[in-house]
C-alpha positions in Angstrom: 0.0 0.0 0.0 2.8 2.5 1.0 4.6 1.9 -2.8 1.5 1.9 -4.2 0.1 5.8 -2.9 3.4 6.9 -3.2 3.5 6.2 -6.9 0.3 7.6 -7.2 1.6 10.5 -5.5 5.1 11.4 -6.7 3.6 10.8 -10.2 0.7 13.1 -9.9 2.1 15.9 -8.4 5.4 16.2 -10.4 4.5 13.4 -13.8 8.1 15.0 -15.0 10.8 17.1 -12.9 11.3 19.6 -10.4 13.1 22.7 -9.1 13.6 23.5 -5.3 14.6 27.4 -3.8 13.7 26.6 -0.2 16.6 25.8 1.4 17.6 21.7 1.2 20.0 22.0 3.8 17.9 23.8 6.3 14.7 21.4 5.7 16.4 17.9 6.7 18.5 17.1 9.6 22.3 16.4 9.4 21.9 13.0 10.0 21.1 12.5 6.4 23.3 10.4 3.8 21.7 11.3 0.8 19.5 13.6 -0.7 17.8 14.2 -4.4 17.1 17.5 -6.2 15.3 18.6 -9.6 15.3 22.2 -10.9 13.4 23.7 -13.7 10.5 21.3 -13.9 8.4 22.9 -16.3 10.9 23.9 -18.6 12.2 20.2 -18.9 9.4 18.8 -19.0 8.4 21.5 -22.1 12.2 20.3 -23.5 11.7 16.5 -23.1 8.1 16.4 -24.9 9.8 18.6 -28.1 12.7 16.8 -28.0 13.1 15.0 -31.5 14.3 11.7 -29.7 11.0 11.5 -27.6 8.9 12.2 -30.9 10.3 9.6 -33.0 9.9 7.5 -30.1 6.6 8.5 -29.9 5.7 7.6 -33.6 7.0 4.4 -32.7 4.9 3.5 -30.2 7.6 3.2 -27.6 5.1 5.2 -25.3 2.3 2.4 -25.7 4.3 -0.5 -24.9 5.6 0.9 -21.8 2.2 2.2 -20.0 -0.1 -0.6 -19.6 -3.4 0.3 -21.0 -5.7 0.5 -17.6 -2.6 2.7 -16.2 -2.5 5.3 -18.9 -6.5 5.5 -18.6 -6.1 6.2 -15.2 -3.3 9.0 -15.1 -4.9 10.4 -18.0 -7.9 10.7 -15.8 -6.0 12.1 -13.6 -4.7 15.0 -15.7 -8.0 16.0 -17.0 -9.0 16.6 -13.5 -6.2 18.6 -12.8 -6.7 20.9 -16.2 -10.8 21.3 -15.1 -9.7 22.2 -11.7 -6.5 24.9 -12.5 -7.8 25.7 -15.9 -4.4 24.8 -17.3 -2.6 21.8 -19.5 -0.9 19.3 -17.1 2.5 20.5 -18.1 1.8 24.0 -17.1 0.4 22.5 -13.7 3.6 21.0 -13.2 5.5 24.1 -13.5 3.5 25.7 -11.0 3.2 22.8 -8.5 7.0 22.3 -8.3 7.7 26.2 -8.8 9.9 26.0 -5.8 10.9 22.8 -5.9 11.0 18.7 -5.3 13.6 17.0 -2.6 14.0 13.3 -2.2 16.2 12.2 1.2 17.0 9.1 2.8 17.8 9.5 7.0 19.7 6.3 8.2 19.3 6.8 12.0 14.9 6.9 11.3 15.3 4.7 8.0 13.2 7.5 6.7 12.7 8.5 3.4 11.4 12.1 3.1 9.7 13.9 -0.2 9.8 17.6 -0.5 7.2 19.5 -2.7 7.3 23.2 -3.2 5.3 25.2 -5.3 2.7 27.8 -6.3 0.5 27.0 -2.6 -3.1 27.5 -4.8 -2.1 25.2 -7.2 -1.1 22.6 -5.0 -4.1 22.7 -2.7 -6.4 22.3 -5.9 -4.5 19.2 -6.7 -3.8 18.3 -3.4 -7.6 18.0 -2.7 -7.8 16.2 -6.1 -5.5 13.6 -5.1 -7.3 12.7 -1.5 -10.6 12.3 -3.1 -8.8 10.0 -6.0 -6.8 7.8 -3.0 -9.7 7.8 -0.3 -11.8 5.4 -2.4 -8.6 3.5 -3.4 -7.4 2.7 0.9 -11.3 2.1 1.6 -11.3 -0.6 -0.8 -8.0 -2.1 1.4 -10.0 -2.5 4.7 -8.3 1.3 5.5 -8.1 4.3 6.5 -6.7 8.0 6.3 -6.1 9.1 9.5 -6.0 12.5 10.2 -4.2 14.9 12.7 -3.3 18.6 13.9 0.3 19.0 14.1 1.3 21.9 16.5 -2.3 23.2 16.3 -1.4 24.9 13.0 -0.7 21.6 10.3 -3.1 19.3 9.4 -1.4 16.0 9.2 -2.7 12.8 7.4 -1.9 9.3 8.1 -1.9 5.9 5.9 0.0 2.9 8.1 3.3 4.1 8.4 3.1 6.4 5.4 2.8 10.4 6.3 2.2 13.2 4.8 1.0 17.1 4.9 0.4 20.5 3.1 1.6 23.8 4.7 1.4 27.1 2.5 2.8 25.5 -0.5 5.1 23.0 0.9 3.7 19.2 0.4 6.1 17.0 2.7 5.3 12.9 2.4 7.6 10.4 4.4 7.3 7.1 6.4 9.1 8.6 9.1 7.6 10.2 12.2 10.6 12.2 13.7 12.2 13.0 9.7 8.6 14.2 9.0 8.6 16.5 12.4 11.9 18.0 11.5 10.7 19.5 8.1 7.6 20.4 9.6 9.2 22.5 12.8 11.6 24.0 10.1 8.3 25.0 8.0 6.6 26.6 11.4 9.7 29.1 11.7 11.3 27.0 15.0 14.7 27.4 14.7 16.7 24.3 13.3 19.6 23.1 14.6 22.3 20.2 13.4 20.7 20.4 9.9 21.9 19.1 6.9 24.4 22.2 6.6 25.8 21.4 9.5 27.5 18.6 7.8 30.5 18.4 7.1 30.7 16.1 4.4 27.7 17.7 2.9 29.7 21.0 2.6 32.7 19.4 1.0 30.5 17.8 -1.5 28.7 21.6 -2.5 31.6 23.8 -2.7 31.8 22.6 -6.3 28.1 21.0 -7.3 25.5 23.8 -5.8 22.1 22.3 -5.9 20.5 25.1 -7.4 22.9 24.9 -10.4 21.7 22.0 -12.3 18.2 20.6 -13.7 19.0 17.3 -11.4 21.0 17.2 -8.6 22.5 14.3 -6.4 24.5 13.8 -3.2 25.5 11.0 -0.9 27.6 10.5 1.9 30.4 7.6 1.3 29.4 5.9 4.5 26.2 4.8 3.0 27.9 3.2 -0.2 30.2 1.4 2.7 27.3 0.2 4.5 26.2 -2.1 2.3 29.2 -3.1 0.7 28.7 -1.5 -2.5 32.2 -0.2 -2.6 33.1 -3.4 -1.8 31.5 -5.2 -4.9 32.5 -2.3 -7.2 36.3 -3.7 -6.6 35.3 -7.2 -6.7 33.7 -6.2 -10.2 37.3 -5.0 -11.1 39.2 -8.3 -9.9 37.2 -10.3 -12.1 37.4 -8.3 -15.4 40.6 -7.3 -16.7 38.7 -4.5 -19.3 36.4 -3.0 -16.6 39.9 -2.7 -14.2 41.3 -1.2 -17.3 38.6 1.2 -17.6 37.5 2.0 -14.4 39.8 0.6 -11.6 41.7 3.4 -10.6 38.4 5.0 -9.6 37.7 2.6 -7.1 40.2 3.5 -4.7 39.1 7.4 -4.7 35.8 6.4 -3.9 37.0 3.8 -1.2 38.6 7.0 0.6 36.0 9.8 -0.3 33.6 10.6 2.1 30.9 12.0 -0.9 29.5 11.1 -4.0 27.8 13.9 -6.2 25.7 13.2 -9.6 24.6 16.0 -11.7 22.1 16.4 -14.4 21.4 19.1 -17.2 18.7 18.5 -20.0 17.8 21.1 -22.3 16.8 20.4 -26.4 20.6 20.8 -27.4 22.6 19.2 -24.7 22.1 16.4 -22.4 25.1 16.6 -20.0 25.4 14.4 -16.8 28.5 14.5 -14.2 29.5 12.2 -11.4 31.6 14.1 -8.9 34.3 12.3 -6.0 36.9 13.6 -4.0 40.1 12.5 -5.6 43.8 13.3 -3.5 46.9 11.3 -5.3 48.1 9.4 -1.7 44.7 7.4 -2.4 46.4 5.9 -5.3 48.1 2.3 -4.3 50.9 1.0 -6.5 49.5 -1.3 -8.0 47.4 0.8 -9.8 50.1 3.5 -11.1 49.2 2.5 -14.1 45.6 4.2 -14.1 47.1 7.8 -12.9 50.9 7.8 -13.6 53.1 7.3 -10.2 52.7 11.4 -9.4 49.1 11.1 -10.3 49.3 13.3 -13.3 49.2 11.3 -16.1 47.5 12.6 -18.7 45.7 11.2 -22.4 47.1 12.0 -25.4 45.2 14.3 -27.5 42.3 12.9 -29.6 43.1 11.7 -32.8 40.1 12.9 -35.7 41.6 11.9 -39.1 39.0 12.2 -42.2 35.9 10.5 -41.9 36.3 9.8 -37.6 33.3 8.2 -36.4 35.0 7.5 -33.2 38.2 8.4 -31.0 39.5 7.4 -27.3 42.3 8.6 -25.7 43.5 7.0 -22.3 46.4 7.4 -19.9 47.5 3.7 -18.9 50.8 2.2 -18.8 49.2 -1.3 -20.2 52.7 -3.4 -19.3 52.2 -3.3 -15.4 48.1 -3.7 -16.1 48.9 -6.9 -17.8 51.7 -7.9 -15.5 50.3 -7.0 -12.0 47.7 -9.9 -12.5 48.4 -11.3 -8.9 47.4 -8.1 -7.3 44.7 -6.6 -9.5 43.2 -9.8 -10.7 41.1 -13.0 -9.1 43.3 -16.5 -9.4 40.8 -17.6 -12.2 41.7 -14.9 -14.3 45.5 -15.1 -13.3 45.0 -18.5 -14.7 43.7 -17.7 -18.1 46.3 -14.9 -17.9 48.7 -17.7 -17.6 47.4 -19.5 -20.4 47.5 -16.4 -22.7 50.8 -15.9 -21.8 52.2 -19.2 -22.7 50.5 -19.6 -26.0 51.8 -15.6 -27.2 55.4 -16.7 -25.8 55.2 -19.4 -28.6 53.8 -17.5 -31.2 56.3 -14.6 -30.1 59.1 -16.4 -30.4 59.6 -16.9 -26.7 59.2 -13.2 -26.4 57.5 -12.0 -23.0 53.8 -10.5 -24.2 53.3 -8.0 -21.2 57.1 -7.1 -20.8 58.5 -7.1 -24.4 55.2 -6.1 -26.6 53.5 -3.8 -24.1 56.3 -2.7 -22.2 57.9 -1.7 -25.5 54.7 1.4 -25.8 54.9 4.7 -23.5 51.8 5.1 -21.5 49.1 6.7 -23.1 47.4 5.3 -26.0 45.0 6.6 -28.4 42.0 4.1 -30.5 40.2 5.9 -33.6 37.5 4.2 -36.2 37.1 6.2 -39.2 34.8 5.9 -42.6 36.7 3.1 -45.0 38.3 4.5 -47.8 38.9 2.1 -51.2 41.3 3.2 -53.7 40.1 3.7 -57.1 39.9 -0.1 -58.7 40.0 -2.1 -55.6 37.7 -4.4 -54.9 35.1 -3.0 -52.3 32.4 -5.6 -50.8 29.0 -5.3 -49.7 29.1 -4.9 -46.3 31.6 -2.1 -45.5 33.7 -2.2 -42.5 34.7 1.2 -40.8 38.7 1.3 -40.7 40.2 1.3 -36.9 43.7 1.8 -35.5 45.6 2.1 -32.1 48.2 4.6 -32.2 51.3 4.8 -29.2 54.4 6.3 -28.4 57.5 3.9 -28.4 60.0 3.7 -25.4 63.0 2.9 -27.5 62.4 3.2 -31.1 66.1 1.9 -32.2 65.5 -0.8 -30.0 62.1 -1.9 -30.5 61.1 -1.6 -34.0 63.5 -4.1 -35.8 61.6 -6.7 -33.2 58.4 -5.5 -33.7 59.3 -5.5 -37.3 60.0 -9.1 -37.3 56.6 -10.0 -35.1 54.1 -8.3 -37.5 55.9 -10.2 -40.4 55.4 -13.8 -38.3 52.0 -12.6 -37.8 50.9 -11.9 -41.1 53.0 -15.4 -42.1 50.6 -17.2 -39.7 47.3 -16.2 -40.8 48.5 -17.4 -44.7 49.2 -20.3 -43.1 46.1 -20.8 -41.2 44.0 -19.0 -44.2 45.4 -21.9 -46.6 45.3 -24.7 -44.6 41.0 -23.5 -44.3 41.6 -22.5 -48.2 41.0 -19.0 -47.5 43.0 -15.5 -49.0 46.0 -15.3 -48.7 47.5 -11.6 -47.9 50.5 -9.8 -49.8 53.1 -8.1 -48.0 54.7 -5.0 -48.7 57.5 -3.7 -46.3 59.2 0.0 -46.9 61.7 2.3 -44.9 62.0 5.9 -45.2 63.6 8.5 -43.1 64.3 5.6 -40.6 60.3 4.9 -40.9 59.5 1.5 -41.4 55.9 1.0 -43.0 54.5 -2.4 -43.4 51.7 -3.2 -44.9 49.8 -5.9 -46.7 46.6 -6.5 -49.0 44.5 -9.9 -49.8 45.5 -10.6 -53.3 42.7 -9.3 -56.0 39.3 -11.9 -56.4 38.9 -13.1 -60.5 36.3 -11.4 -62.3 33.0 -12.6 -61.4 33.9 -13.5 -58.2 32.3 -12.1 -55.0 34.0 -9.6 -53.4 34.0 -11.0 -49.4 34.1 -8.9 -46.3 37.9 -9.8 -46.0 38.6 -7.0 -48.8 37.6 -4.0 -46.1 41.1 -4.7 -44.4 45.0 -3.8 -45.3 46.5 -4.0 -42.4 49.1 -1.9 -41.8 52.1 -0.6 -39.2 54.2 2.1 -39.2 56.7 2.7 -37.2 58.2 6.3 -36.6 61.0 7.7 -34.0 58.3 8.2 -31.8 55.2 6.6 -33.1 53.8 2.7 -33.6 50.9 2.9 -35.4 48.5 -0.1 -36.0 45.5 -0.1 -38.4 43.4 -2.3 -40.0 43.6 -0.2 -43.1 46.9 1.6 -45.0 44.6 4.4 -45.6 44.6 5.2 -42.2 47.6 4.7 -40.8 49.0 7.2 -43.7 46.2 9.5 -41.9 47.1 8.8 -38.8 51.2 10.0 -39.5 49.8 13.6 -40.1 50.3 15.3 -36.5 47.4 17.8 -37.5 45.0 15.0 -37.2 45.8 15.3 -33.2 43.2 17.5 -31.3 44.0 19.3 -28.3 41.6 19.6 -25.6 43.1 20.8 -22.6 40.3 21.8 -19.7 40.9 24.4 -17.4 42.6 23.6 -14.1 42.1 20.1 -14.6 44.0 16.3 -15.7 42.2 14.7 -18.2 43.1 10.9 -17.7 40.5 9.3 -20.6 38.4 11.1 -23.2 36.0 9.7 -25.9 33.8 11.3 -28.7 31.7 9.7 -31.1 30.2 11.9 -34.1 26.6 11.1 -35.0 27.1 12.2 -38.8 30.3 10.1 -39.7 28.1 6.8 -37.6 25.0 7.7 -39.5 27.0 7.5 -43.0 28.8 4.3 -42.0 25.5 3.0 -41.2 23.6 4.3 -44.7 26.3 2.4 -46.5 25.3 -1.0 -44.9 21.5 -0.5 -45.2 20.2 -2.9 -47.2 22.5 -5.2 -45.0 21.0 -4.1 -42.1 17.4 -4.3 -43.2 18.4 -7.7 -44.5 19.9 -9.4 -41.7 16.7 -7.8 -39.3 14.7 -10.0 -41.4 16.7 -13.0 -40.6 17.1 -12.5 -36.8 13.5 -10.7 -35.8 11.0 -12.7 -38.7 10.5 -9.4 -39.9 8.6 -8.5 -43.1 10.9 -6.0 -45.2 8.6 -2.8 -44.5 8.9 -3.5 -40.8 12.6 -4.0 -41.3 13.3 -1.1 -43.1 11.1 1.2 -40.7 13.4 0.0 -37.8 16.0 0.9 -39.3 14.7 3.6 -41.1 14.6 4.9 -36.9 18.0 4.2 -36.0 18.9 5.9 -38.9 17.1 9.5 -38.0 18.3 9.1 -34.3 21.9 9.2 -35.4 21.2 12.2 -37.5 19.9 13.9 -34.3 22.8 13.7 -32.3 25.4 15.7 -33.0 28.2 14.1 -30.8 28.5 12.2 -27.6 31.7 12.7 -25.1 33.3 10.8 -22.4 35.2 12.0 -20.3 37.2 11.7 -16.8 39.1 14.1 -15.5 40.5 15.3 -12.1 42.5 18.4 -10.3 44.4 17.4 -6.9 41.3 17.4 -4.8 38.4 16.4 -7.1 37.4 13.4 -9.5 35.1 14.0 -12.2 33.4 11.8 -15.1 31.4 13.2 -17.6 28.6 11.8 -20.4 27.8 14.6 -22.7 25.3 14.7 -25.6 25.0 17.4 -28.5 22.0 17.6 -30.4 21.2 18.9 -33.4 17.9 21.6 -33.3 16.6 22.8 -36.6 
């Protein structure tokens, strides 16, 4: 019953987002460990229902499968109530009801949870009443209830089992807390509070960067909760057990180990949908082990983003991937030391008895840089059906003089075994081409031309390719980039202000949409084969993923830090005719 009437409650009097101007800190004791905060309601709300995503979703019907029938008949009910009683659509009601705001909190020492609704107070007494008469039918029909009392001789207070909730002059409070519930409501009568929320210290740490009022959504939780119930704890055993996520995301672990805050930001508007995660970050939090992630003075930073012709995407990363690899026993579980083992043993012979993690990675600087790009085909090649976008990984060498006669001789042995594995299956065999210039050594190889009137496979969307400069090793599943990729204006700087940034990736909705035009008929064709489709509905679902990449304009990745603060970003361009 309590789930059920707060659902009933939270979506009728906000059905989108909010904004709060009455103090957070001052409304809830100190004792809290988290609390939740929208701004800008109406204006979101206006910007997510003309937001092109949300139409085409719309057309597609994405709306109707996730609303049961019965429920949408009811809420829709619901909102023609509200627009007969305020004389305005449910979206302007919105805006007023949450003029000043919605706050979500969690209290550990009363296991309460405490909802916060400010707005216009006429509006939210029309609704309000509108709401009791819709739920007093609903708890009757339970064998309840609504219990009613005068808090303080001034607040009328109303009762349902253990859930509680009241309207004062335009404040709407809800919680299943008695005490957390008489805080907000002393604070609302004018009695002075004291050891509230801004009285903590953690809580002040956490807002000298992130102020609530600042962003459409706003998040904050004290680290202790995270350590009481072990989430920190699984969030490193995550790591242990998957060498990419530690690659990715280890080093992160620690800092949040050792904060004592969490912050999460939100900002939504019809070009830009931006969220930010926010941790303490101080470099004596980073173990050994995982110098790797941060450098061993903690200032490691990626190389600039590489954006040759056609990039659909690029990553840039600081990580020194010989002591990833090698640390196994201390970063990783004993099973996947074990398969590390067997990696190991099976590279050595294939190397040559070299050492995979000391002489392959260990021969690249830390830092590395992936980029895919559009495929380009020389005039008279053979180009197949489905077209693969080109990729590369590009690194700085330690010791070029040293380095490059052996890595020389290990692409050759590679290329050497796949012709021999390729003709013992009766596959293609590739061509090899090797060249030095300017102490540059450029290697590269093509599958040897089909006969005419012979299909041209997927095989013919590689060349691979290395080059090897004075400072650069270059590897690319195409010659055509890795000539690109020896340009240094194809580098972009991006240096933020004030801060480190340790990984950075972009993606560029034209260059994906392009890649993906080229392969339609393929992917309308293989939809047919794995959903039953007919063609029309094939080529409509694609048809959708198609105009969704032309709306955005670019996503970004990022993490970055300065010496006291960690911060990962997810940003999303849009483009707004």
């Amino acid at each position: 019953m309590f789930l059920r009437i707060s659902i009933l409650f939270v979506t009728c009097l906000t059905t989108g987002l909010v904004h709060a101007q009455h103090d957070l800190d001052r409304l809830l004791p100190a004792t809290t460990a988290a609390a939740f905060k929208i701004n800008h309601a109406g204006q979101i709300v206006d910007d997510i229902l003309a937001h092109p995503l949300v139409q085409a979703a719309e057309e597609a019907g994405a709306y109707k499968d996730a609303l049961p029938e019965q429920q949408a008949a009811q809420l829709n009910a619901i909102k023609a109530q509200i627009k007969a009683s305020i004389g305005v659509e449910w979206n302007q009601a919105i805006a007023q009801l949450t003029s000043k705001g919605i706050v979500l909190a969690y209290d550990p020492p009363t296991n309460g949870v405490s909802l916060i609704i400010q707005g216009e107070e006429e509006t939210l007494t029309k609704v309000f009443d509108i709401l009791y008469k819709t739920i007093e039918p609903i708890v009757a029909l339970g064998g309840k209830s609504i219990n009613k009392g005068l808090y303080r001789d001034t607040i009328t207070g109303y009762q349902i089992d253990d859930l509680r909730f009241a309207l004062y002059e335009g404040t709407f409070v809800m919680t299943n807390s008695r005490d957390l519930g008489r805080f907000t409501l002393d604070a609302l009568l004018g009695e002075p509070p004291t050891n509230t929320l801004a009285d903590n210290p953690t809580f002040q740490q956490a807002t000298e960067s992130t102020k609530p009022n600042d962003y459409s959504v706003w998040f904050w939780a004290d680290s202790k909760l995270a350590a009481q119930t072990g989430g920190g704890d699984q969030l490193d055993e995550s790591m242990k057990q998957n060498m990419l996520a530690e690659l990715l995301f280890g080093g992160i672990t620690n800092q949040l180990k050792h904060s004592q805050y969490t912050t999460a930001t939100l900002d939504f508007n019809k070009e830009q949908l931006r969220f930010a995660f926010r941790t303490a970050h101080d470099q004596a939090w980073i173990p050994e082990r995982r110098h790797y992630y941060f450098g061993a003075d903690g200032k490691g930073e990626a190389p600039p983003l590489l954006q040759p012709k056609g990039t659909i995407s690029s990553i840039s990363m600081y990580r020194d991937l010989a002591p990833w690899y090698l640390l196994g026993p201390e970063l990783y579980t004993p099973e996947v030391n074990e398969r590390i083992a067997q990696a190991d043993s099976q590279l050595s012979t294939f190397l040559g008895g070299k050492d995979f993690g000391e002489d392959i990675l260990g021969a690249l600087e830390p830092g590395f840089q992936i980029v895919v790009a559009d495929t380009e085909f020389d005039e008279g090649a053979p180009v197949p059906d489905l077209k693969i976008p080109a990729f590369a990984m590009v690194a700085n060498l330690r010791d070029p003089e040293v380095i490059k006669p052996e890595l020389r001789r290990q692409f050759i042995n590679f290329v050497g075994f796949l012709n021999l594995v390729s003709g013992m299956e009766g596959g293609k065999q590739l061509d090899i081409d090797i060249q030095s210039k300017d102490d540059n050594v450029i290697l590269t190889t093509a599958f040897l031309k089909p006969q005419p009137n012979q299909p041209v496979s997927i095989e013919y969307n590689f060349t691979p390719t290395l080059i090897m400069t004075d400072e650069l090793f270059i590897l690319a599943s195409t010659k055509a980039l890795a000539s690109n990729l020896q340009d240094p204006k194809v580098a972009k700087g991006s240096k933020a202000n004030r801060s480190t940034i340790n990984s950075q990736f972009q993606l560029y909705g034209a260059a994906l949409k392009h890649i993906l035009e080229k392969n339609k008929e393929f992917l309308i064709t293989q939809n047919m084969l794995d959903k039953g489709s007919t063609r029309e509905q094939a080529t409509d679902e694609v048809t959708l993923i198609l105009q969704a990449t032309e709306i955005l304009k670019m996503l970004e990745i990022k993490l970055e830090h300065t010496d006291s603060e960690l911060t990962f970003t997810f940003d999303m361009s849009f483009k707004v005719e």
